[in-house]
PyMOL Python script that loads the backbone (N, CA, C, O; Angstrom):
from pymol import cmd

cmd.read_pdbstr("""\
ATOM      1  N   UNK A   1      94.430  96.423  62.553  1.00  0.00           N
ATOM      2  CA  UNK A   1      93.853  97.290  63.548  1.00  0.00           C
ATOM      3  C   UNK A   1      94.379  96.881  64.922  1.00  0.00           C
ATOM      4  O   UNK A   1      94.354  95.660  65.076  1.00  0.00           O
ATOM      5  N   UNK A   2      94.877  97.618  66.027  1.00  0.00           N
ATOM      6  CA  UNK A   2      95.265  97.610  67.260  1.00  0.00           C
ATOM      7  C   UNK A   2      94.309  97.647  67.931  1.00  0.00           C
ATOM      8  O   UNK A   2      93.290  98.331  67.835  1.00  0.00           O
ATOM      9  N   UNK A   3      94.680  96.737  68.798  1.00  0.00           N
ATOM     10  CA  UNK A   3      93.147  96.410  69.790  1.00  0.00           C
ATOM     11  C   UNK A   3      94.069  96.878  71.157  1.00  0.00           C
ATOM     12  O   UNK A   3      95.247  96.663  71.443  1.00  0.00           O
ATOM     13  N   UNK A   4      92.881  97.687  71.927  1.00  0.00           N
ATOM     14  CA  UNK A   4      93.215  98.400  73.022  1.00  0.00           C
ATOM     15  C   UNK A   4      92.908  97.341  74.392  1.00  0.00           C
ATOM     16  O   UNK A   4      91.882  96.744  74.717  1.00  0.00           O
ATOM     17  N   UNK A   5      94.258  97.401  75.014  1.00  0.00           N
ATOM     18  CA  UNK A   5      94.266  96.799  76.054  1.00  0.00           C
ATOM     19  C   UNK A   5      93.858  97.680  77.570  1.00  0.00           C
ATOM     20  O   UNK A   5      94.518  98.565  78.114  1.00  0.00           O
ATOM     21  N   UNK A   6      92.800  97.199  77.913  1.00  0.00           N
ATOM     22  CA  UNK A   6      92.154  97.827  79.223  1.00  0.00           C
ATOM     23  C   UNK A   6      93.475  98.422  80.022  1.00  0.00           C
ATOM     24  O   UNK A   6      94.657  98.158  79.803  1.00  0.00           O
ATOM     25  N   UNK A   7      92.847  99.406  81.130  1.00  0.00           N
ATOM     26  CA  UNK A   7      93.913  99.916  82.098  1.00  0.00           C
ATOM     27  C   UNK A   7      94.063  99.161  83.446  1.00  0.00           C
ATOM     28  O   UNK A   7      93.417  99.089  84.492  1.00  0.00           O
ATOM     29  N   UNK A   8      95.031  98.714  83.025  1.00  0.00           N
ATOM     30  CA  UNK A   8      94.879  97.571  84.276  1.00  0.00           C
ATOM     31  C   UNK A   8      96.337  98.496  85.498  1.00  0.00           C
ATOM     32  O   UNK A   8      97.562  98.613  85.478  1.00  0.00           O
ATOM     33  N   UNK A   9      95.533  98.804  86.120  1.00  0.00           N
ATOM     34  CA  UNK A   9      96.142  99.408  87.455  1.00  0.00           C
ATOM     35  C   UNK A   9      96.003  98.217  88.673  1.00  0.00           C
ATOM     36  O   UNK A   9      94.930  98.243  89.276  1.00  0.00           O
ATOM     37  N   UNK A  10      96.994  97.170  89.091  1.00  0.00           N
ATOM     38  CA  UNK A  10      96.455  96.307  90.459  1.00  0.00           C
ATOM     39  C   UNK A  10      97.042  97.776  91.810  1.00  0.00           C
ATOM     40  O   UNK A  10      97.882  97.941  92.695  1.00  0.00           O
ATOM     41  N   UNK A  11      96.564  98.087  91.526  1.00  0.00           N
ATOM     42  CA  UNK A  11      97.411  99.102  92.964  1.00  0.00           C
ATOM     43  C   UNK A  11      96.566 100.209  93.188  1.00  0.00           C
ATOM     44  O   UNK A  11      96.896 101.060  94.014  1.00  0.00           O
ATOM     45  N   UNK A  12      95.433 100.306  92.500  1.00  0.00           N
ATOM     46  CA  UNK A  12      94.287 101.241  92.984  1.00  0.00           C
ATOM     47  C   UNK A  12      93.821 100.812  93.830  1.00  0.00           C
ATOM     48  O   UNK A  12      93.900 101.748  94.626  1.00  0.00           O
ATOM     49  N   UNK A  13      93.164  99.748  94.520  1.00  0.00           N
ATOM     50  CA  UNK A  13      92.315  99.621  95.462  1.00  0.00           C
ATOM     51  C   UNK A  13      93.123 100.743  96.461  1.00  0.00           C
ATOM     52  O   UNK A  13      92.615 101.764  96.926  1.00  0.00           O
ATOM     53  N   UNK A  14      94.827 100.166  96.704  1.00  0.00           N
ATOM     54  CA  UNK A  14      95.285 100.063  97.514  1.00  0.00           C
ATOM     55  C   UNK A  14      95.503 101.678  97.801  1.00  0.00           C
ATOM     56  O   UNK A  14      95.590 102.202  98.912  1.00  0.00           O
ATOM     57  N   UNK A  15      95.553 102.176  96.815  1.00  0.00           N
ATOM     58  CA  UNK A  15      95.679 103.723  96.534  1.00  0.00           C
ATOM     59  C   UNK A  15      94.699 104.588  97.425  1.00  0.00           C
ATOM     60  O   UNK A  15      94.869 105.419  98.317  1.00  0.00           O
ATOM     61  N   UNK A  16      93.344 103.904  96.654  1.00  0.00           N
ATOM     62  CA  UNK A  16      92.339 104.394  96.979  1.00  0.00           C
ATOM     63  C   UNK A  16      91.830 104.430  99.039  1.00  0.00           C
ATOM     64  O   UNK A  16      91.286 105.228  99.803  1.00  0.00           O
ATOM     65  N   UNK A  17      92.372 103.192  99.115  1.00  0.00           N
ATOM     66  CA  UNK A  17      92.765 102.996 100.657  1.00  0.00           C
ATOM     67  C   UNK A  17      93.066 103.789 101.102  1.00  0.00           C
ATOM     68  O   UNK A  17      92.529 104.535 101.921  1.00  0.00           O
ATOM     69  N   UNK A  18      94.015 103.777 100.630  1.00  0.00           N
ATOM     70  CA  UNK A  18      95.358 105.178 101.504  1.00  0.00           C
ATOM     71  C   UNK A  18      94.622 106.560 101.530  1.00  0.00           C
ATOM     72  O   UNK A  18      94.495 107.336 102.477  1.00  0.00           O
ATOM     73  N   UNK A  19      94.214 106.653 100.366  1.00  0.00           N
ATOM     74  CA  UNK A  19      93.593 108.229 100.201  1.00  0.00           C
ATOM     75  C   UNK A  19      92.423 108.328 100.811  1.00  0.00           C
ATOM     76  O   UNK A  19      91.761 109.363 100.724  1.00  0.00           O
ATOM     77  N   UNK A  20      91.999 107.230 101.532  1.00  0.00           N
ATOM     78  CA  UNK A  20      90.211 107.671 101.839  1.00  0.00           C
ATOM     79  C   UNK A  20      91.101 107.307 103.683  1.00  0.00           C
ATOM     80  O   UNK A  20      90.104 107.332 104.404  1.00  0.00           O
ATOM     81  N   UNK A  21      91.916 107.118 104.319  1.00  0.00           N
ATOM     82  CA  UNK A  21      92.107 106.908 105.676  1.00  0.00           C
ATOM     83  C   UNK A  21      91.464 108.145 106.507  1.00  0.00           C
ATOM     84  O   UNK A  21      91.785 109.235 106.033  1.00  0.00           O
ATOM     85  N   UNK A  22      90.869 108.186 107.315  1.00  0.00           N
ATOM     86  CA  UNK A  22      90.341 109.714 107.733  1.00  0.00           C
ATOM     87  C   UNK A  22      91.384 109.619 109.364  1.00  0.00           C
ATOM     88  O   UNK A  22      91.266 108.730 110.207  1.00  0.00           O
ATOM     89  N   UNK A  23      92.162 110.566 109.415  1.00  0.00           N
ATOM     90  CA  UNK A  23      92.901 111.224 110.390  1.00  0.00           C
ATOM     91  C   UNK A  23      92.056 111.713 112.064  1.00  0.00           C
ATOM     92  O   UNK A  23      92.166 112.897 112.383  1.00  0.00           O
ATOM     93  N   UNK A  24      91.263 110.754 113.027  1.00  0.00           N
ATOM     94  CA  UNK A  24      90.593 111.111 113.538  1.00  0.00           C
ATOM     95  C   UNK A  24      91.467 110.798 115.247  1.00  0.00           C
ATOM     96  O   UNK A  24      90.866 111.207 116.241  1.00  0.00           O
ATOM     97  N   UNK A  25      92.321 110.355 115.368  1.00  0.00           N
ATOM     98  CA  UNK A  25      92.955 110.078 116.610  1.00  0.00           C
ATOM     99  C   UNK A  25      94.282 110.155 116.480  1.00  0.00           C
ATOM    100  O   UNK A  25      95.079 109.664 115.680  1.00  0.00           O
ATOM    101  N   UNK A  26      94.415 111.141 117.780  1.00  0.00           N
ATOM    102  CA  UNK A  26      96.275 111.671 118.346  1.00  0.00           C
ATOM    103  C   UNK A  26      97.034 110.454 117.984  1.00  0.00           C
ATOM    104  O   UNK A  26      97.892 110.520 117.103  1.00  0.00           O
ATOM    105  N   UNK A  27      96.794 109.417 118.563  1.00  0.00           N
ATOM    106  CA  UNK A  27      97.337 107.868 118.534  1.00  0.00           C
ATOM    107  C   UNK A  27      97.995 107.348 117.520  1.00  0.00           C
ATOM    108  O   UNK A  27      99.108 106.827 117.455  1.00  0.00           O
ATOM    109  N   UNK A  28      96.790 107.646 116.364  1.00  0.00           N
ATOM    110  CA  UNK A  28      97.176 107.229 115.163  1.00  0.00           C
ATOM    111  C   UNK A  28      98.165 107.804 114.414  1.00  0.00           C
ATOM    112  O   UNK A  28      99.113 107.427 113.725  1.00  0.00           O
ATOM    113  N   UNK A  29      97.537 109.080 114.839  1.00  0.00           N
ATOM    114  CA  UNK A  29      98.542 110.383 113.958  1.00  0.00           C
ATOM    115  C   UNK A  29      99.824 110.453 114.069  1.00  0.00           C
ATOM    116  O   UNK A  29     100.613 110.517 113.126  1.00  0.00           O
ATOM    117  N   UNK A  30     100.155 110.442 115.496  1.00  0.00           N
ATOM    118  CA  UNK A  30     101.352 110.014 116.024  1.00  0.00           C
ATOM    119  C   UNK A  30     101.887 108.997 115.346  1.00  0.00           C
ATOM    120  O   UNK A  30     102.993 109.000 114.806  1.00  0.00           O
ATOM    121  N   UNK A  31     101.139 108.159 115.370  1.00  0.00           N
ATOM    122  CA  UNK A  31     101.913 106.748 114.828  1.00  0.00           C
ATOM    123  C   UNK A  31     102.805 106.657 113.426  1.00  0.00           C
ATOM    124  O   UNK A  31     103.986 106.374 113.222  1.00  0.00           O
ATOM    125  N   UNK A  32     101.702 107.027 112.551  1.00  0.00           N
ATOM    126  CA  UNK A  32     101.991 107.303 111.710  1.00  0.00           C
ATOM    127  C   UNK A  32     102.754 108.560 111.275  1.00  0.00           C
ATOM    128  O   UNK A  32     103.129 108.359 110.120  1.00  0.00           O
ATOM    129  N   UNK A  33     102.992 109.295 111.533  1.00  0.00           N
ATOM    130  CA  UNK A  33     104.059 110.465 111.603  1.00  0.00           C
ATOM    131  C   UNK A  33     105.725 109.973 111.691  1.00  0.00           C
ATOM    132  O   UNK A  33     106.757 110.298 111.103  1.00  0.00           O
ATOM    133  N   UNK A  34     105.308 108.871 112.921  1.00  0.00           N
ATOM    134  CA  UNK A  34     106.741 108.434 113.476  1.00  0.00           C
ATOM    135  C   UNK A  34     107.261 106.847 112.087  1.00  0.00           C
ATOM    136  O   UNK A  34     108.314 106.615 111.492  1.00  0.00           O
ATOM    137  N   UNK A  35     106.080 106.228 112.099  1.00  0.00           N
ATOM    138  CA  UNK A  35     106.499 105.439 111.017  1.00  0.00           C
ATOM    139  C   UNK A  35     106.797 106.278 109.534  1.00  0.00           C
ATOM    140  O   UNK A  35     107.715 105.823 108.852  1.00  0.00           O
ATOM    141  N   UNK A  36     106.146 107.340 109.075  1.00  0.00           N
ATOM    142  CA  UNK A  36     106.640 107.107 107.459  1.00  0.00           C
ATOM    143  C   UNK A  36     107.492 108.686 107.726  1.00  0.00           C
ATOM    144  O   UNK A  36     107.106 109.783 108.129  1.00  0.00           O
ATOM    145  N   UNK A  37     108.563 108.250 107.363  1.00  0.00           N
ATOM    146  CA  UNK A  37     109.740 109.209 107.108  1.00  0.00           C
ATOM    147  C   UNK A  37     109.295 110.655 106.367  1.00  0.00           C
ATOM    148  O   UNK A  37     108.430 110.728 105.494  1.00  0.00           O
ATOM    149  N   UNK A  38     110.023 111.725 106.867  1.00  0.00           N
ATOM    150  CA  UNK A  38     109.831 112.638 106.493  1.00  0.00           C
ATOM    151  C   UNK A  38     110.753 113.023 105.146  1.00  0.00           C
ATOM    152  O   UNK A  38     110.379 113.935 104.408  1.00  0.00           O
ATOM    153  N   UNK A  39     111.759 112.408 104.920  1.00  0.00           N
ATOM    154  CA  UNK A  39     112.896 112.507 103.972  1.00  0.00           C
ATOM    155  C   UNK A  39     113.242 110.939 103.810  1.00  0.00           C
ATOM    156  O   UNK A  39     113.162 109.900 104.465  1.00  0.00           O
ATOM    157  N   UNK A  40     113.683 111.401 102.517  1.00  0.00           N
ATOM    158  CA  UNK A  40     113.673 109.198 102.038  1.00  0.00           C
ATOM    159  C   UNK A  40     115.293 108.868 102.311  1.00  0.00           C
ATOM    160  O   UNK A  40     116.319 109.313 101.797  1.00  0.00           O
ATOM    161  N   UNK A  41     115.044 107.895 103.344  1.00  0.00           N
ATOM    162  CA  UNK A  41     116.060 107.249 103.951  1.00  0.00           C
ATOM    163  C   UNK A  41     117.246 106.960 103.173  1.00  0.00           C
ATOM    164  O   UNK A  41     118.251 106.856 103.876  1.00  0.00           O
ATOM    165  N   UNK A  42     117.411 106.818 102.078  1.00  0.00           N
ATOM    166  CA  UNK A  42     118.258 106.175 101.212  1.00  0.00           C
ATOM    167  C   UNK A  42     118.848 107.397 100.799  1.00  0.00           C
ATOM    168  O   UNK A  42     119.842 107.154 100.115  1.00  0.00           O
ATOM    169  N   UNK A  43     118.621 108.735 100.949  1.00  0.00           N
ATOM    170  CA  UNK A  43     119.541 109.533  99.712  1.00  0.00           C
ATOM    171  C   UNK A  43     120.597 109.980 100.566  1.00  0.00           C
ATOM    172  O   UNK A  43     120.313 110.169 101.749  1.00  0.00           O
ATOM    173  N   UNK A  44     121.769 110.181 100.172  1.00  0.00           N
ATOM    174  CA  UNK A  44     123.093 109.895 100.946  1.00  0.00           C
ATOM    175  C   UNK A  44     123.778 110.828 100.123  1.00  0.00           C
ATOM    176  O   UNK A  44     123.745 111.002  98.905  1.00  0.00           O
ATOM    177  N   UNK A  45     124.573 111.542 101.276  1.00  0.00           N
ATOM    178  CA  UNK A  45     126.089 112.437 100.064  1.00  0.00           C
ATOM    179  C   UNK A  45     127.229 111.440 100.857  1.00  0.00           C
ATOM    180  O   UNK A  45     127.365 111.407 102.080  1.00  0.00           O
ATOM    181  N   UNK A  46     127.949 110.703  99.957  1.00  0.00           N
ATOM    182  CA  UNK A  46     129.112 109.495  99.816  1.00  0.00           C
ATOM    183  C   UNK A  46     130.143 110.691 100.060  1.00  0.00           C
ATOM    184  O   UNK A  46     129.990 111.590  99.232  1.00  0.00           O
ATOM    185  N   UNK A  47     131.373 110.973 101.191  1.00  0.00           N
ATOM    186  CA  UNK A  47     132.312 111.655 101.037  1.00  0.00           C
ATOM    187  C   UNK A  47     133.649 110.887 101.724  1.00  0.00           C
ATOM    188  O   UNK A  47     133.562 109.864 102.403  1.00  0.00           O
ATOM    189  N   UNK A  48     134.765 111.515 101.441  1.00  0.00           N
ATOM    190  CA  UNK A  48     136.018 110.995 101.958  1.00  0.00           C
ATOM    191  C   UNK A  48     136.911 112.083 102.006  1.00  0.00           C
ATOM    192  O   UNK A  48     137.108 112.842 101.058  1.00  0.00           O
ATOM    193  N   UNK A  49     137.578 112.177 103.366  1.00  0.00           N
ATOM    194  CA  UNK A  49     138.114 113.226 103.766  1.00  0.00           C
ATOM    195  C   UNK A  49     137.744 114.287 103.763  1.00  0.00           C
ATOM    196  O   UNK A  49     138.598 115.094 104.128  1.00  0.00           O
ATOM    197  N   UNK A  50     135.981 115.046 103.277  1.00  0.00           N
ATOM    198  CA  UNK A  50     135.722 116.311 103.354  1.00  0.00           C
ATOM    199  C   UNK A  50     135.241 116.238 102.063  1.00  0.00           C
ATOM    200  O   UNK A  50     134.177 116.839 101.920  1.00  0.00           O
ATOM    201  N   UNK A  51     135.739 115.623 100.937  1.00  0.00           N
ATOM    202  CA  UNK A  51     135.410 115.771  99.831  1.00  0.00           C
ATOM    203  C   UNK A  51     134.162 114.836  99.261  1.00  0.00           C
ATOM    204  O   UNK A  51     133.917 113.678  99.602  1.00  0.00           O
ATOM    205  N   UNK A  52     133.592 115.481  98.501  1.00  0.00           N
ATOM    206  CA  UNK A  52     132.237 114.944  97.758  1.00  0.00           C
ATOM    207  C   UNK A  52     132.638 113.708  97.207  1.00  0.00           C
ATOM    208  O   UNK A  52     133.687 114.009  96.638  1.00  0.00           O
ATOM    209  N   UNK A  53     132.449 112.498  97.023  1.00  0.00           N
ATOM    210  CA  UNK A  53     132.610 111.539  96.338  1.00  0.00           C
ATOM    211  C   UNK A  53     131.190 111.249  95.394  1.00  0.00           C
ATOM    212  O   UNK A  53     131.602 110.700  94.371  1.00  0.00           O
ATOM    213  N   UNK A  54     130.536 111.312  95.360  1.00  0.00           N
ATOM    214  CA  UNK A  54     129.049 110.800  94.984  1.00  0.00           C
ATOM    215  C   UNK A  54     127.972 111.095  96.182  1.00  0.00           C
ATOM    216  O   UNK A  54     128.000 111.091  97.413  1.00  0.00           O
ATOM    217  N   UNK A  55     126.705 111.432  94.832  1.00  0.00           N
ATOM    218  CA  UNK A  55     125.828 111.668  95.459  1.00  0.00           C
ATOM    219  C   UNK A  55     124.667 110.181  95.212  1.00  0.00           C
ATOM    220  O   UNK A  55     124.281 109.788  94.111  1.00  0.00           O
ATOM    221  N   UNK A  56     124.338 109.634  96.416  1.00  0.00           N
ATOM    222  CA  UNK A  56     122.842 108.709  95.931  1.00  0.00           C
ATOM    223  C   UNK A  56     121.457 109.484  96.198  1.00  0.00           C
ATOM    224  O   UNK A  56     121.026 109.741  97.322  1.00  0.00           O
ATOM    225  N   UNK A  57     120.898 109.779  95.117  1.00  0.00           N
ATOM    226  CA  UNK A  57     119.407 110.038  94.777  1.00  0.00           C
ATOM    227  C   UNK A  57     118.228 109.615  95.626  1.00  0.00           C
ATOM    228  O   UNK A  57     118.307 108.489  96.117  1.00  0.00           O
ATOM    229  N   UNK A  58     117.577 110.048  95.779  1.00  0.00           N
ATOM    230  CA  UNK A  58     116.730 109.823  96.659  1.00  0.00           C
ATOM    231  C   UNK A  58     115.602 108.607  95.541  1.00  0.00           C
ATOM    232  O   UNK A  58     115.079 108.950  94.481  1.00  0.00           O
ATOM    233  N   UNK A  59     115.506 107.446  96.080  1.00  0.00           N
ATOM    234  CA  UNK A  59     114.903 106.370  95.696  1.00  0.00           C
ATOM    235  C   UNK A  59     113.447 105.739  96.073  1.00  0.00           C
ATOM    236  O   UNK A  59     112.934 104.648  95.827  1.00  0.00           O
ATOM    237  N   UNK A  60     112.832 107.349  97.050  1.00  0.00           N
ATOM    238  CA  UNK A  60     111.780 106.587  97.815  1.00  0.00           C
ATOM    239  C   UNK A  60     110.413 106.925  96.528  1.00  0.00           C
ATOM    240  O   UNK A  60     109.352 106.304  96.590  1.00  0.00           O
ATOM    241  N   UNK A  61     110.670 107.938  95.478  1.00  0.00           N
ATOM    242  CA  UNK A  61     109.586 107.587  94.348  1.00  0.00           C
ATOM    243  C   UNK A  61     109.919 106.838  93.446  1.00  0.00           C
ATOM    244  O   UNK A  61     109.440 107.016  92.326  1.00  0.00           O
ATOM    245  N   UNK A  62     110.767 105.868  93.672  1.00  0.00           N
ATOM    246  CA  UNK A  62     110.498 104.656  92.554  1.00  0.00           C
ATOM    247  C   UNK A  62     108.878 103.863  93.768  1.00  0.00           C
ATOM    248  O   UNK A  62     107.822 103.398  93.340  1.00  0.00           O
ATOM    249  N   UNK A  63     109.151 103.949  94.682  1.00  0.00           N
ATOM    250  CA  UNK A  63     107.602 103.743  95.626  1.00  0.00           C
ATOM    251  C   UNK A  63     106.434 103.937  94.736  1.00  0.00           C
ATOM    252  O   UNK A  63     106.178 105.011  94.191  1.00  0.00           O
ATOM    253  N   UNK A  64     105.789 102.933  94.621  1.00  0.00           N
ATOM    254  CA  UNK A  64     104.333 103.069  93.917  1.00  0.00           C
ATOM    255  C   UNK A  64     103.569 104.069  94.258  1.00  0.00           C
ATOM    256  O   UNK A  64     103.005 104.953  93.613  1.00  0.00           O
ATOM    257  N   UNK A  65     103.645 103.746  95.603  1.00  0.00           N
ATOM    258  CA  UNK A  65     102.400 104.445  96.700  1.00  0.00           C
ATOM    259  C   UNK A  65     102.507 105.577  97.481  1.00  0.00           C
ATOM    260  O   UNK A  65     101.731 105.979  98.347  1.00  0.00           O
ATOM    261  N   UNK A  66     104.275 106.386  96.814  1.00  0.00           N
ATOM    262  CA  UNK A  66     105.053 107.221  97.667  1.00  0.00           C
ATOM    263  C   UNK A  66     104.037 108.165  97.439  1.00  0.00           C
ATOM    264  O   UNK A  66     104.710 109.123  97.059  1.00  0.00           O
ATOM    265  N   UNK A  67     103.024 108.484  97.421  1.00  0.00           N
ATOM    266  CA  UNK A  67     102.315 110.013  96.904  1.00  0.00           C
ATOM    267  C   UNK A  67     101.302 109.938  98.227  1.00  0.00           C
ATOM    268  O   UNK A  67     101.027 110.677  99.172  1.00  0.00           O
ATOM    269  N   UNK A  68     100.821 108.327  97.647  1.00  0.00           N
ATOM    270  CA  UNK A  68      99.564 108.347  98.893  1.00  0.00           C
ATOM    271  C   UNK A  68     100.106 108.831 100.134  1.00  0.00           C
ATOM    272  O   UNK A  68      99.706 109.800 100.779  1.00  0.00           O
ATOM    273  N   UNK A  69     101.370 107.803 100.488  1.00  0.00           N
ATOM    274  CA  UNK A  69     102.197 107.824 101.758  1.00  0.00           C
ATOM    275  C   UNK A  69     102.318 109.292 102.480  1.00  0.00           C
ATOM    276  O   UNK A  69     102.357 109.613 103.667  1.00  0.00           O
ATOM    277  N   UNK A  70     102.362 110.082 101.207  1.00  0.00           N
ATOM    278  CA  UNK A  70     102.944 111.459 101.916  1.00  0.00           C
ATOM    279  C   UNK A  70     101.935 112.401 102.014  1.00  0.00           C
ATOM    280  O   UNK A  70     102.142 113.484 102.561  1.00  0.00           O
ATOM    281  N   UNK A  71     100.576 112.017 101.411  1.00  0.00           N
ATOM    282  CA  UNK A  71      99.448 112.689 101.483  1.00  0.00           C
ATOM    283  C   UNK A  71      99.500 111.791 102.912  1.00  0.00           C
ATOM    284  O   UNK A  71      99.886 112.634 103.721  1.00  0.00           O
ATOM    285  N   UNK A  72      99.362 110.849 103.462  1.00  0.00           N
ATOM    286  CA  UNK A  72      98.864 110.420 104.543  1.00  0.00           C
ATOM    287  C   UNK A  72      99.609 110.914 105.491  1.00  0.00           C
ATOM    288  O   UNK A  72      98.857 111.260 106.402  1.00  0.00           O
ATOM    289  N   UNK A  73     101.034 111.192 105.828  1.00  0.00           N
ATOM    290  CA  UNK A  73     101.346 111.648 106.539  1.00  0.00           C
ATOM    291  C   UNK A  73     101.649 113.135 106.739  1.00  0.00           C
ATOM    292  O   UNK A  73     102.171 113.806 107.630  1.00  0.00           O
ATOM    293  N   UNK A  74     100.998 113.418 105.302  1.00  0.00           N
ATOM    294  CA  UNK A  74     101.162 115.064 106.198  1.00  0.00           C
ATOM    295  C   UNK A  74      99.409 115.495 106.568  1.00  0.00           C
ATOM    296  O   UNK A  74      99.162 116.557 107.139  1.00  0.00           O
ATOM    297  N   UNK A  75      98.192 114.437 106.121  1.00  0.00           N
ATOM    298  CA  UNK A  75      97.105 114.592 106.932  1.00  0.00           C
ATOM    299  C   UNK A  75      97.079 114.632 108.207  1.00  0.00           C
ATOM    300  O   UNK A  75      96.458 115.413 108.928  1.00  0.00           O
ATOM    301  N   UNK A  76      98.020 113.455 108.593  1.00  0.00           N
ATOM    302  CA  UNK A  76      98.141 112.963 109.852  1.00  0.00           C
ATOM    303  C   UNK A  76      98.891 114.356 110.625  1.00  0.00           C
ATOM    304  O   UNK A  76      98.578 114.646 111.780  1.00  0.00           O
ATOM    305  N   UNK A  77      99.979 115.222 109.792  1.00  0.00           N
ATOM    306  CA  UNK A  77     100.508 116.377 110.576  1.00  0.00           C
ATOM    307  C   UNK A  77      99.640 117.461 110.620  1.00  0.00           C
ATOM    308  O   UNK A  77      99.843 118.410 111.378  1.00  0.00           O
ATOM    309  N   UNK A  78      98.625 117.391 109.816  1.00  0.00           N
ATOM    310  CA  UNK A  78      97.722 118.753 110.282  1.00  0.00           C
ATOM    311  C   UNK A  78      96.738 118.291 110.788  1.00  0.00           C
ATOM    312  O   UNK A  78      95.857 119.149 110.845  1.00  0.00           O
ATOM    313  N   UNK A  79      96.390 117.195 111.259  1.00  0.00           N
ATOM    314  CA  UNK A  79      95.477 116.634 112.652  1.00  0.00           C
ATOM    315  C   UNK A  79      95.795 117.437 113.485  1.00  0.00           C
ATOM    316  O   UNK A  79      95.195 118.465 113.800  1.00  0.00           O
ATOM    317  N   UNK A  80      97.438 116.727 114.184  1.00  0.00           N
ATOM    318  CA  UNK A  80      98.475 117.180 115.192  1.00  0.00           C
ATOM    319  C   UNK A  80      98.152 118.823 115.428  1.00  0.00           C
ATOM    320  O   UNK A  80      97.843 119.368 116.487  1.00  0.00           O
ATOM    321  N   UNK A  81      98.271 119.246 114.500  1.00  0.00           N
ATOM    322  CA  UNK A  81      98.532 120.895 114.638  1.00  0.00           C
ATOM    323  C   UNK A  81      97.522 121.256 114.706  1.00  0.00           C
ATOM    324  O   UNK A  81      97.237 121.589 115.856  1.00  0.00           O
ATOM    325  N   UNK A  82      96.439 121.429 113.722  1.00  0.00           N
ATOM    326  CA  UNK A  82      95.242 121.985 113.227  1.00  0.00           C
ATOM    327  C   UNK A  82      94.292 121.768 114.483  1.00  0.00           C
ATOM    328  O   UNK A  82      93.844 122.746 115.081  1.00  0.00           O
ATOM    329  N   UNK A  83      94.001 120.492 114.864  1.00  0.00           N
ATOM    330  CA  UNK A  83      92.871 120.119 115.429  1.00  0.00           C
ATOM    331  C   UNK A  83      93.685 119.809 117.214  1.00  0.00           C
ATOM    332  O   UNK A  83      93.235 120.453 118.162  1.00  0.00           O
ATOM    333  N   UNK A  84      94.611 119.005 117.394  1.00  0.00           N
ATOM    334  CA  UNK A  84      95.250 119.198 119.005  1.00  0.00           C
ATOM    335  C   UNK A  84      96.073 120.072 119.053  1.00  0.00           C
ATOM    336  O   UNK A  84      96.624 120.087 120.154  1.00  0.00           O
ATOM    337  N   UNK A  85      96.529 121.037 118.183  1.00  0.00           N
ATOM    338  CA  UNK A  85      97.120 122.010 118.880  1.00  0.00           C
ATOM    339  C   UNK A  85      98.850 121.483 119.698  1.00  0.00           C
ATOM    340  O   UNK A  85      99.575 121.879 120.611  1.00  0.00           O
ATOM    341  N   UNK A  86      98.833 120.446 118.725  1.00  0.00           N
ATOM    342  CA  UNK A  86     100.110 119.966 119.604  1.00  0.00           C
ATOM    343  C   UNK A  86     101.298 120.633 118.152  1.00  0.00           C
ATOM    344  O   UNK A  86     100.973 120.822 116.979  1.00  0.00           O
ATOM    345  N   UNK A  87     102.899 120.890 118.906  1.00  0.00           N
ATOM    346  CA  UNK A  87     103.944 121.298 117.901  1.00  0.00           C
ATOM    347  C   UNK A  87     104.474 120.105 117.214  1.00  0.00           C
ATOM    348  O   UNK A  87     104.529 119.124 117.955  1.00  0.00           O
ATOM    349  N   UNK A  88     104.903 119.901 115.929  1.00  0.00           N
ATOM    350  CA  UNK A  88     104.770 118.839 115.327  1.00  0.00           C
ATOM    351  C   UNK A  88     105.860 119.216 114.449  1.00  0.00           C
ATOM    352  O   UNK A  88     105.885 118.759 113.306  1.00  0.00           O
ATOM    353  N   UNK A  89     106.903 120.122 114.924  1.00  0.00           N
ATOM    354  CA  UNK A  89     108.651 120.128 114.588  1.00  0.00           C
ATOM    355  C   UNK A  89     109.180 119.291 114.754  1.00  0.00           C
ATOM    356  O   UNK A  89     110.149 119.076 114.026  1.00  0.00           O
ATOM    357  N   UNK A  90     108.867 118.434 115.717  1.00  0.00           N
ATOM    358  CA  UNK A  90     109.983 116.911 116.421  1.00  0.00           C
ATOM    359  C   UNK A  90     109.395 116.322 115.309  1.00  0.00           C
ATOM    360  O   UNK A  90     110.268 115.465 115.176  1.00  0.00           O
ATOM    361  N   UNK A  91     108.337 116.000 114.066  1.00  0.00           N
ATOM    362  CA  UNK A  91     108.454 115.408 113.298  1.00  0.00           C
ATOM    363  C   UNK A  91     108.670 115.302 112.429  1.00  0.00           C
ATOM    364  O   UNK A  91     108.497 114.345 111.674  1.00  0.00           O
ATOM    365  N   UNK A  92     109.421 116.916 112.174  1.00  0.00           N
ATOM    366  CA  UNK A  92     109.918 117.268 110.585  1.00  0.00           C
ATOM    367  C   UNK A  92     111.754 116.966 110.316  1.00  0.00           C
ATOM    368  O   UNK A  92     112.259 117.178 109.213  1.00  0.00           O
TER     369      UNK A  92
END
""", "prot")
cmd.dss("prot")
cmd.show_as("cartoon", "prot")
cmd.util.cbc("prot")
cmd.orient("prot")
């Protein structure tokens, strides 16, 4: 008989963190807008002379937490918009 091994997640608290942050100041929002990237830094088209050489993949969901991250920063973009009324193109 197979004995069931519990669900051991260590990265919920941290999850759960992320997902409960409440979006209540320009400051923050800002902040965070400007820290977590809108497009994952790493994906690259490799060319030489015009021509395609390779493409690198975008690597930012091997990220554990890339889901929370992007729920958090696009809370943080409809603060900006929704609630100050500020344009929030310079962060896309």
């Amino acid at each position: 008989m197979l004995s069931t091994v519990p669900n051991f997640k260590p990265l919920k608290p941290l999850r759960q963190w992320l997902d409960h942050i409440e979006i209540n100041n320009p400051k923050l929002a800002k902040f965070l807008c400007q820290l977590i990237p809108s497009q994952c830094p790493f994906e690259r088209d490799i060319t030489f002379f015009g021509h395609l050489l390779f493409h690198i993949p975008p690597m930012c969901k091997l990220n554990p937490l890339y889901n929370e991250l992007i729920g958090l920063r696009f809370r943080a973009l409809c603060y900006l918009a929704d609630i100050c009324g500020e344009d929030v193109t310079s962060y896309c």
